[in-house]
N, C-alpha and C positions, 0 to 999 in steps of 0.2 A: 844973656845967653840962654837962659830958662824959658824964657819969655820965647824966645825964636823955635825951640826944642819944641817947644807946646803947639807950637803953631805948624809946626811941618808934621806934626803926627796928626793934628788936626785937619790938615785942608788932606792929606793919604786918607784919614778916616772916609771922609765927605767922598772925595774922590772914587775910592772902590766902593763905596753905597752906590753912586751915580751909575757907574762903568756895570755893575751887574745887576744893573735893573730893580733894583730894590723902591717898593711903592712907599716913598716916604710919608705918604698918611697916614700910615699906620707907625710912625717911628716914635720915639720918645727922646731926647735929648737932654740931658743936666751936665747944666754949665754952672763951675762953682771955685768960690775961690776961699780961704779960712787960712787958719793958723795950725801947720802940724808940729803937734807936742807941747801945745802950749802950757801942760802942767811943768814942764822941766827949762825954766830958764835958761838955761845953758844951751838946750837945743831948737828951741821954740824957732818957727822959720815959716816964710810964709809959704803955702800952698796954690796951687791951679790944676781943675783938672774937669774930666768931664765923663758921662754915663751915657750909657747906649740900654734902651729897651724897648723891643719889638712887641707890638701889642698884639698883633696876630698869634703869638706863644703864651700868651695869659691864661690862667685857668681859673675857673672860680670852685673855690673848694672850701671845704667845712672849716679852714685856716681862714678864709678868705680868701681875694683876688691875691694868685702867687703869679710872679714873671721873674723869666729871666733877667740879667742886668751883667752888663760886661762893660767898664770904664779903668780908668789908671788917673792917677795923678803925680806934679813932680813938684818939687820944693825948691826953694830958691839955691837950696845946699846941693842940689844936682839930684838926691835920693825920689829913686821912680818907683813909686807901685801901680802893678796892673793886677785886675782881678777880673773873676767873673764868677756869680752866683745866683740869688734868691732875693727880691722884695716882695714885702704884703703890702699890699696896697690897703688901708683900711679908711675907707669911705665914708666924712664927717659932715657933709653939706659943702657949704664953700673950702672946709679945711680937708686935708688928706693929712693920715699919721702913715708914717713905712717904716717899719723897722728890717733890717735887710741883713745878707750873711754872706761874706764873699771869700774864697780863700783866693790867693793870689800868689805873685811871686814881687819880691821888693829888693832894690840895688841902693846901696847906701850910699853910693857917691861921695859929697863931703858932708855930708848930712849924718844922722845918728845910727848908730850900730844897734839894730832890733834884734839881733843873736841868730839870725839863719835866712834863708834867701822865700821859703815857704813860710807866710802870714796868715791870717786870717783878721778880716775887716768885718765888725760886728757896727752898725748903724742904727742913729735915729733921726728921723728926718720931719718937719711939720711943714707943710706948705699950704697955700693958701690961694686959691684960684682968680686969677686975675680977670684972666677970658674962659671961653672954650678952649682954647689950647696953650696957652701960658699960664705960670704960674710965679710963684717967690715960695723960698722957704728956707728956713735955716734947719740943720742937722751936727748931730755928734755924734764921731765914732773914735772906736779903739781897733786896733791894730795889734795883735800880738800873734807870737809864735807856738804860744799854749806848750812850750817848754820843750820844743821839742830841739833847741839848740841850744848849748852851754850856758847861755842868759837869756833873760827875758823880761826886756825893761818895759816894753809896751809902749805906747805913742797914744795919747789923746788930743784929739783934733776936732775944729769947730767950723763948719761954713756955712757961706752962705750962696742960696740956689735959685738957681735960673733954669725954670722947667719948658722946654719950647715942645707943643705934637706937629710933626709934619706930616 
């Protein structure tokens, strides 16, 4: 059922790109799949999810290369996060480092109880260039609510990436 979930927000995603003319040259796509929470046995589940970044919105600044980035992901437990924020793109040769900052909103389904429906997705990501426009990469983030609900157990999670430019 997750599996299907992923796939009809998927082909809606694709879809309204197509329908309002969006030059997908310039698109970024990460596709990735990992383990959220793998430090908590009890909750540990597996993940699928994907990233959107528009390279026409890139800036190159004293930080480095910043872009937008707007993706979700859902767990086997039904729990959805969706977010949208900030990656650096930091520039290694064939390798790229990103560490990235998203806040979002997150529904726990039968999945873990992160303590509030507002998150914030802190990321590390190393990818390594296949082609011109694909990539591999694995990354780690946390997930937490920075206290701003009665708990706050945090979720760390591991995947691994599939970077496509269109």
């Amino acid at each position: 059922m997750t599996l299907k979930k992923l796939s009809i927000i998927l082909a809606i995603f694709f879809t309204t790109t197509k329908l309002f003319g969006a030059d997908n040259s310039s698109h970024q796509y990460n596709f990735f799949t990992g383990n959220f929470d793998f430090s908590d046995d009890k909750q540990a589940a597996l993940l699928v999810g994907f990233q959107h970044q528009n390279e026409n919105l890139e800036r190159n600044t004293f930080l480095g290369n910043i872009s937008p980035i707007t993706g979700g992901f859902i767990t086997e437990n039904s729990a959805v996060y969706v977010y949208t924020g900030f990656e650096w793109n930091i520039d290694m040769g064939a390798l790229t480092f990103t560490p990235s900052f998203a806040p979002g909103l997150y529904h726990k389904g039968d999945g873990k109880d992160l303590g509030h429906v507002f998150e914030f997705k802190s990321e590390i990501q190393f990818s390594y260039d296949l082609s011109k426009n694909s990539k591999i990469g694995v990354s780690y983030n946390h997930v937490s609510n920075a206290s701003l609900g009665d708990k706050n157990p945090g979720a760390n999670s591991y995947m691994f990436n599939f970077i496509k430019n269109f």
